[in-house]
N, CA and C atoms as an extended XYZ file, in Angstrom:
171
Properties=species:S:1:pos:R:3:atomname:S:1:resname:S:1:resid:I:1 pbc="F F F"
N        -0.377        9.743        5.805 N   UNK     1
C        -0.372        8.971        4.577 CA  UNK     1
C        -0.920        9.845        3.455 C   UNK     1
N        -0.323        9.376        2.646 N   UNK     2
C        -0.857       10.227        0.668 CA  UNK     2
C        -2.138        9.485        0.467 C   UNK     2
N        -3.157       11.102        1.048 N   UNK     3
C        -4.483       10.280        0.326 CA  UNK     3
C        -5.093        9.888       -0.670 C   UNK     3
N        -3.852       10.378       -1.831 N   UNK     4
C        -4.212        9.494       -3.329 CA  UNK     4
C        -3.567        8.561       -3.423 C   UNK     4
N        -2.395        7.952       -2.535 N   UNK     5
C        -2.100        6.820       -2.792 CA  UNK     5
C        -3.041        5.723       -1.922 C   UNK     5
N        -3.436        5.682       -0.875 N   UNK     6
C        -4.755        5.231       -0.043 CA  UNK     6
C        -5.572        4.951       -1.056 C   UNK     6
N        -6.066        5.709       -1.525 N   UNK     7
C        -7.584        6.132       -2.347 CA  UNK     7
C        -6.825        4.838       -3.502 C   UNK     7
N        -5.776        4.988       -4.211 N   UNK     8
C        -5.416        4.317       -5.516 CA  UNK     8
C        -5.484        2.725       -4.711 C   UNK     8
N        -4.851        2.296       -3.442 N   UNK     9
C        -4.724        0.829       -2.699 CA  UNK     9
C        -6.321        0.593       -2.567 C   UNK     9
N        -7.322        1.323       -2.200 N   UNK    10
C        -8.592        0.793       -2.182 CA  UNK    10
C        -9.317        0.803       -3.674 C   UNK    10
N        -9.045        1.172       -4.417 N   UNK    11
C        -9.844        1.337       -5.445 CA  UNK    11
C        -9.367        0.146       -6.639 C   UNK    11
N        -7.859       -0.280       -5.879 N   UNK    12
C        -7.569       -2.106       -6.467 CA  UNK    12
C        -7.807       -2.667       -5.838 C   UNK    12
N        -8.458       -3.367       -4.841 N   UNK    13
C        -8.849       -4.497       -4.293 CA  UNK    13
C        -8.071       -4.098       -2.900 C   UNK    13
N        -7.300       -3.141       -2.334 N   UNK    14
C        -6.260       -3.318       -0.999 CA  UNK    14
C        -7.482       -2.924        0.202 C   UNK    14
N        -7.421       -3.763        1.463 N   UNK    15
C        -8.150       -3.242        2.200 CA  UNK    15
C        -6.946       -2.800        3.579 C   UNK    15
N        -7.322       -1.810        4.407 N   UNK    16
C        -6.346       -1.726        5.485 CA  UNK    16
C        -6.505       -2.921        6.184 C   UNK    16
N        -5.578       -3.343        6.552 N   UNK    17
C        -5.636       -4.462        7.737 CA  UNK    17
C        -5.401       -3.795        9.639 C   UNK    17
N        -4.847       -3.274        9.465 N   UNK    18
C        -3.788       -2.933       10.876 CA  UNK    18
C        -2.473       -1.979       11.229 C   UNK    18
N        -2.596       -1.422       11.799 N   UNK    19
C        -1.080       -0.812       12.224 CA  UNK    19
C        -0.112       -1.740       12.384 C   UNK    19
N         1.342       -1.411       11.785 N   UNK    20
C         2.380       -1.695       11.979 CA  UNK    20
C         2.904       -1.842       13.434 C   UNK    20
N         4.528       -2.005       13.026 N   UNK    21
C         5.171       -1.302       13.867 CA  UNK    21
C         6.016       -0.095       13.455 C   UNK    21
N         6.156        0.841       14.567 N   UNK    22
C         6.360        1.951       14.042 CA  UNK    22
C         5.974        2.904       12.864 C   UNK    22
N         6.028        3.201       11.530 N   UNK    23
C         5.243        3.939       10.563 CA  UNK    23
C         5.353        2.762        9.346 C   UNK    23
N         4.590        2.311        9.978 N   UNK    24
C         3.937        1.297        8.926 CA  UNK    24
C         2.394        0.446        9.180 C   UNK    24
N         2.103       -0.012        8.131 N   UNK    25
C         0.448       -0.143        8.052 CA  UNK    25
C         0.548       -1.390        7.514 C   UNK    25
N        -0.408       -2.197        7.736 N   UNK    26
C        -0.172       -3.408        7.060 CA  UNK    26
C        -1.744       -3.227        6.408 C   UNK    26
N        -1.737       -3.998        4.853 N   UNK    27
C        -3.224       -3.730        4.001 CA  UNK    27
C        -3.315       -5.602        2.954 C   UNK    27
N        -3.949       -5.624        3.095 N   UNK    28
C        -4.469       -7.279        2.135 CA  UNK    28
C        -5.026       -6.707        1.128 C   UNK    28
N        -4.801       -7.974        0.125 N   UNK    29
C        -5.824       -8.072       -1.313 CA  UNK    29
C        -5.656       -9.945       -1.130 C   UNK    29
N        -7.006       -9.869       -1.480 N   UNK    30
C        -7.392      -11.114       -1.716 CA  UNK    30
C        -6.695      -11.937       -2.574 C   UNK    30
N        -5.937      -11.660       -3.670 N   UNK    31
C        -5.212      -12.280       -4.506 CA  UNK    31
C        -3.628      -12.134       -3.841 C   UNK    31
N        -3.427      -11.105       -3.592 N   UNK    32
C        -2.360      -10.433       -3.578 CA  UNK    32
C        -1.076      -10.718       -1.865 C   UNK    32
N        -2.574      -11.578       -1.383 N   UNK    33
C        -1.634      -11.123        0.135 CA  UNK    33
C        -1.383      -10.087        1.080 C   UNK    33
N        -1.040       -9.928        1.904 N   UNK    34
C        -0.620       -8.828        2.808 CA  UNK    34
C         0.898       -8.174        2.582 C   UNK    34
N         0.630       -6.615        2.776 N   UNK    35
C         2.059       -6.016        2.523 CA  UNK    35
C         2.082       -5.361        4.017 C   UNK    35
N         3.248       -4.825        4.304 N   UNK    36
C         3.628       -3.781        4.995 CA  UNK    36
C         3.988       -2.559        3.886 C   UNK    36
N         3.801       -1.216        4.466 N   UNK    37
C         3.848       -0.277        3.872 CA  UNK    37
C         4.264        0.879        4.396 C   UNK    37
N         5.401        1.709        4.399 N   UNK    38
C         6.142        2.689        5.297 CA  UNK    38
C         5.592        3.889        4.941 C   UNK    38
N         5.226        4.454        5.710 N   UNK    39
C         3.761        5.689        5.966 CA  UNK    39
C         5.179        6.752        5.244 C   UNK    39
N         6.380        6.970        5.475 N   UNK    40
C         7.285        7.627        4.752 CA  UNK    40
C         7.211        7.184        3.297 C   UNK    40
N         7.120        5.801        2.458 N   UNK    41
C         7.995        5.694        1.227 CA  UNK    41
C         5.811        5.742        0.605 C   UNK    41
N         4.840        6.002        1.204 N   UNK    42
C         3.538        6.786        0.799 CA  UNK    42
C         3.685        7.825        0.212 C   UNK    42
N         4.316        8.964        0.876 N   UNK    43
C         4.377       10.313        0.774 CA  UNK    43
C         5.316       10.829       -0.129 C   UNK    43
N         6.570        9.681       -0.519 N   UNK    44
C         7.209        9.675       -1.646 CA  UNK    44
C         6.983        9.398       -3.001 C   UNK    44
N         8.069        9.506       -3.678 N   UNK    45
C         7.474        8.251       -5.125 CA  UNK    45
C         7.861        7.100       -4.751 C   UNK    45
N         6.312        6.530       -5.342 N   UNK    46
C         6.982        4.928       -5.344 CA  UNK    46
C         7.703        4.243       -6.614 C   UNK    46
N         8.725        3.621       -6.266 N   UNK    47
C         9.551        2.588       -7.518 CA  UNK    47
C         8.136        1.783       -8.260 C   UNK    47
N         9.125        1.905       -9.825 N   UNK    48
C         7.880        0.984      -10.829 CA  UNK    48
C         7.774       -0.787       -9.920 C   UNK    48
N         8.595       -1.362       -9.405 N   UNK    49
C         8.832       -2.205       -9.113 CA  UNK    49
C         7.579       -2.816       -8.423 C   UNK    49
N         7.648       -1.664       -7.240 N   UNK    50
C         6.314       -1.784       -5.957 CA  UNK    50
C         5.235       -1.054       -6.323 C   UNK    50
N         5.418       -0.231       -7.501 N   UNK    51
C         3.789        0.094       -7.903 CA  UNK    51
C         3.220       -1.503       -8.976 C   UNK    51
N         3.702       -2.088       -9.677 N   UNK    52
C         3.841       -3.275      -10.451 CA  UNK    52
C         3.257       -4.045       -9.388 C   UNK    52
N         4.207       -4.336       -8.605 N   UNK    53
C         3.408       -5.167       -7.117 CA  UNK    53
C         2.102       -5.132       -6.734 C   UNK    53
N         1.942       -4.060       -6.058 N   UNK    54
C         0.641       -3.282       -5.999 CA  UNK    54
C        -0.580       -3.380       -6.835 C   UNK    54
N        -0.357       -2.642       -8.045 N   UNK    55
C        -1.081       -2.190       -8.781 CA  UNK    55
C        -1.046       -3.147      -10.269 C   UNK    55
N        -0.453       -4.293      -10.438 N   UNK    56
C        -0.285       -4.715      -11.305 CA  UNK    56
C        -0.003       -4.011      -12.829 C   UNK    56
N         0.955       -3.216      -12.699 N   UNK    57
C         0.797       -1.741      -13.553 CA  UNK    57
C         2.127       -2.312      -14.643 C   UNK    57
């Protein structure tokens, strides 16, 4: 995983929850709910769409 994107999910409210299945991670925010998250589309760019999601950006 992109440890500045990690570092950016904890530093908004995301906590890890659990391993997936296969390369994925599942992480909560208290407001926000639980996501799944593909340990591949980490290491990429992410779309404004799912950083918006995320990050309320």
């Amino acid at each position: 995983m992109c440890h500045r994107f990690k570092q950016r999910l904890i530093s908004n409210g995301w906590q890890f929850k659990r391993n997936g299945k296969g390369s994925h991670q599942l992480w909560s925010h208290p407001e926000k709910g639980t996501v799944s998250i593909s340990l591949k589309a980490m290491k990429q760019q992410i779309s404004r769409t799912v950083e918006k999601q995320l990050f309320g950006i």
